[in-house]
Structures are given as structure tokens and as C-alpha cells.
C-alpha angles and dihedrals in degrees: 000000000000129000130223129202131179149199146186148178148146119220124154081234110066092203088060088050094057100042084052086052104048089043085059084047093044094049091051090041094053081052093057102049093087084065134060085273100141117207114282118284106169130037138205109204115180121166136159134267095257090071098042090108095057090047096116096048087045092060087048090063082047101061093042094058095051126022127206097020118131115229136215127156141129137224110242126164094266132012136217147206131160114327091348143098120188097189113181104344130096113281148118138207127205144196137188134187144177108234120154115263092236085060108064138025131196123224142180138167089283108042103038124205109270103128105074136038094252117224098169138346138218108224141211123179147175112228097212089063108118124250082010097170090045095057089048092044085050091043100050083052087064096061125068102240094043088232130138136178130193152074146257111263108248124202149141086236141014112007095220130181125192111225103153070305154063101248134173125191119025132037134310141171141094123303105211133206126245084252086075113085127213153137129219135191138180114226112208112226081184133084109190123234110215140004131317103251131179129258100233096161128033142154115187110296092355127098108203112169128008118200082352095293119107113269110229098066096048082055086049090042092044090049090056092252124132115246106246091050115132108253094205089062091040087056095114088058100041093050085054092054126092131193117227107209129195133165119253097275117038125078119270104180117041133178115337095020094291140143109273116220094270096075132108123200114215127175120247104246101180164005138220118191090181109055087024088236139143124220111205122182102261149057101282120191132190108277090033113130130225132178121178123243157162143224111260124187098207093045086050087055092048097046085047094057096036088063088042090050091049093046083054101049094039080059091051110033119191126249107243091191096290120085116296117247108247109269137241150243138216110239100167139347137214119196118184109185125175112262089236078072096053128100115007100001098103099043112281145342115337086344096133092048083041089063092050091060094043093061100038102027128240095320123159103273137161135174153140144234110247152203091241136341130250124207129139103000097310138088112232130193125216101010130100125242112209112184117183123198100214129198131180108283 
């Protein structure tokens, strides 16, 4: 069973933040020596974008402290552990475990996966990387289950991943075996606002009719505005607007009238009057479907709790009157949330990782808020993606 230990810290010096950090590691480490707890073999390494320059010098600490881990991360605009945000301010937060080295394999754009039989992979990716979709899409079809988690690096500066390097552009991350358990879930930040149509006419990133009807004004009537309305004069409204897209035959709305996991969140970028059309940021195509949206507080905290809910009771199945399968437990935890998420969204300081722990207990858990998120074999924007290594309790 592998063990997980964290640690986290700001400090204006990121050499002071780490050693704060791997003071927290050594002292759980030192715990765990009485048990079958085998020296550390992978690393999680997330830190925020005000130490991206010394990235390079940050991976070699790392490597001093402790020989022979292998290290992925990624810098994002905050970062996260259990209970705690630190959103744009200079911080980092670490894990170590223990898996056996047969069991996982980092890759970059440099070094492909070709050593293990891949069953899922944890991602990191820079988003101005070309034909991005298309390398995720490629690269889920290289492991097993098909599943990714991740996100997109986000920074003022230099968009760095860790891979046993310091690297910038593509993708990056560790591939793991189907001996390592875990669960994985996407959490919606958005409620739609009207109806799931149809895409019946597209062209690339224009949307030209929905349900055969044109689309401008299904978004108008959606938003509660009449048809004829001026856009122009509609535009507060209309910047404040999202599309949900899903393909033709996945959900789009779940329980309580949400978004389902399928669902990917892209921004309206722009109108035609003329044409009464509607440009989204992203590649549309005939049997699509779209429904509008917006961003809600109180539907992001739900959703929140309802993954939470599902990873729970898939840890701790039911008995239905044959014998119960053995239950889990939780041994380390990744959560990858949008960086318009981040900071005072949810309420207050910390309060979206405050939920998480909340809802899974105190569990070894580190993350980052990203430019985008990564699940399945899409990237998502404004959703959380909360991914949970299991073991037997």
C-alpha cells in the first residue's frame, strides 16, 4: 500500500518555501518508518508562477533532498493542498509517495511512453502548444482506459512543467499502470441558462443554426432577451454568457438540472447580426449539442460536494444483500481547478479546497489552478478535476 506525504509553504524565497515544505515531508516521513513505508520513488511538485524563473534551480533541490524521485508538476497562478489555496502569491505545494518503480513512467516531449503498459496518465500541458486537443485526444488513446487528468500550466511568465526536466510547450506528466488504483471525477462551475439544443448547422468555430432555427436569437431568447433586441446593447449580459458543449451522444444536463461531466465549457467569442450567428471558442460540427450558460457560485459548491459524494461511496460501496465488496481507502489525492475558480470565487479564502476536505477528510492532497483542465480526453475550462489514489482500508 503506498504512502503519500505533503508539504506546503509561501515565502517570497523559494528556497525558504521549500525547505518549509520538506521539513513538513521529512517529519511525516520519520512517522511512517515504523511501517512498510519504502523510501520515496515519484514526486508532485506545484508551485506558482512567482517562482517559474527559478524552475530549473527549484528541481535541482529537489533532487538533492531526495535522490532517486522522480518529479512532475506544473506552475499554475495558485496552488493547493488539503484545506488551503495559495492564489497569487509565491508558494508551492509537494507530494511524495512510495509507488513501485514497475508501476508508473514519466514522459515528456522528449522521452515517450514505451516502458509500462499505461492505464491512465496524469497530464501537464502548455496551452500554447499547436493542434492541443488533438495531442490529448492521441495521447488518451495510448492508455488503456482511455482516462487523463490534469490541467494546462498557467503563468505570467514562463508556462513550465517538471518531467525529470524543466520543460516549456507540449505535453508532460506519468503514465501509471492498471495496478494503481484511483478514481477520478469533473466538478461543473457552470448552471446553464436555457435549454440543450442541437447544432444543425456549423461551420468551424461558428454556430450558425440550433434546432434549425438561427442561433442568435436562441442565445437572445435563452437570455431572457426579446429577439429583435439590439446585441450591442445586450453586450453585459452576452460577455457574461458561456456555451457547454458536448458531442451527440454524451449528457449534457445531470441531476439538479447541471452540467454532466461531459461537458466542456467554452467562451462565446463572438456575434453576427448579420448572419444571426454565434462564434464559441472552439471546432463545432452538425449533432453537437450547446447549451448557454454562466458561471454560479452556489452550482460550482454542489457540484463540488456531489463528486465528492460519488468518490465516497465508490469507496464504500453498500451492501445490496450479497456480500459487500472490501472498502477503500483514500492514500493521496490531485485537484486541478480553473484559475477563474481560484481566490474569492467560492466565498472566501481556501473555501473551495475547504470544502474538499470537508467532504474526504484530511488526506494527503496537492494541486494547482490552471489554465485549463484535463479529464477524459478533453481540456475543460471552469470545472475542477479531483483525482484520488485508493488502497484497501
Amino acid at each position: 500500500m503506498p504512502s503519500f506525504v505533503t508539504g506546503h509553504a509561501t515565502h517570497p524565497d523559494w528556497r525558504m518555501a521549500l525547505a518549509l515544505a520538506a521539513a513538513q515531508i521529512d517529519a511525516q516521513r520519520a512517522a511512517l518508518e515504523a511501517g512498510p513505508s519504502g523510501p520515496p520513488t515519484l514526486g508532485f511538485a506545484y508551485f506558482t508562477d512567482a517562482y517559474a524563473a527559478q524552475a530549473e534551480a527549484l528541481l535541482e533541490d529537489l533532487r538533492q533532498r531526495w535522490p532517486g524521485v522522480a518529479w512532475v508538476g506544473s506552475v499554475g497562478v495558485g496552488v493547493a493542498a488539503s484545506g488551503v489555496e495559495y492564489f497569487d502569491e509565491p508558494a508551492l505545494a509537494l507530494m511524495l509517495c512510495d509507488l513501485p518503480a514497475g508501476c508508473f513512467e514519466v514522459f515528456s516531449g522528449v522521452r515517450p511512453l514505451h516502458r509500462i503498459a499505461a492505464y491512465s496518465a496524469l497530464v501537464h500541458a502548455d496551452a500554447a502548444t499547436p493542434d492541443l486537443a488533438e495531442l490529448i485526444a492521441e495521447l488518451s488513446d495510448r492508455v488503456d482506459s482511455g482516462y487523463l487528468f490534469g490541467g494546462l500550466a498557467a503563468s505570467r511568465g514562463n508556462a513550465v512543467q517538471l518531467a525529470d526536466g524543466v520543460w516549456q510547450g507540449g505535453l508532460s506528466g506519468v503514465a501509471f499502470s492498471e495496478d494503481v488504483a484511483l478514481l477520478s471525477r469533473v466538478t461543473q462551475g457552470c448552471q446553464p441558462v436555457g435549454p440543450v439544443r442541437t447544432i444543425t448547422r456549423a461551420e468551424r468555430n461558428i454556430v450558425a443554426e440550433l434546432d434549425g432555427a438561427p442561433a442568435l436569437p436562441c442565445l437572445l431568447h435563452d437570455l431572457g432577451l426579446e429577439a429583435d433586441h439590439d446585441p450591442r446593447q445586450a453586450l453585459p449580459r452576452l460577455r457574461a454568457t458561456l456555451a457547454g458543449l458536448t458531442d451527440g451522444d454524451q449528457q449534457a444536463v445531470g441531476r439538479g438540472g447541471q452540467f454532466g461531466a461531459d461537458v466542456r465549457v467554452r467562451h462565446l467569442v463572438g456575434l453576427d447580426p448579420g448572419r444571426r450567428a454565434v462564434a464559441v471558442a472552439d471546432i463545432v460540427e452538425p449533432g453537437m449539442r450547446l447549451a448557454f450558460c454562466t458561471r454560479d457560485v452556489d452550482a460550482a459548491r454542489r457540484d463540488l460536494v456531489r463528486v465528492c459524494s460519488e468518490i465516497r461511496e465508490e469507496l464504500h460501496p453498500a451492501a445490496d444483500g450479497a456480500e459487500a465488496a472490501p472498502a477503500r481507502r483514500i492514500e493521496g489525492a490531485i485537484y486541478v481547478s480553473c484559475a477563474g475558480r481560484g481566490g474569492p470565487h467560492f466565498g472566501g479564502p481556501s473555501a473551495e479546497l475547504q470544502i474538499v476536505r470537508h467532504a474526504l477528510g484530511d488526506v494527503p492532497l496537492v494541486g494547482f489552478f490552471a489554465g485549463g483542465e484535463i479529464a477524459h480526453r478533453h481540456v475543460y475550462g471552469y470545472t475542477g478535476v479531483l483525482t484520488v489514489f485508493t488502497g484497501r482500508a
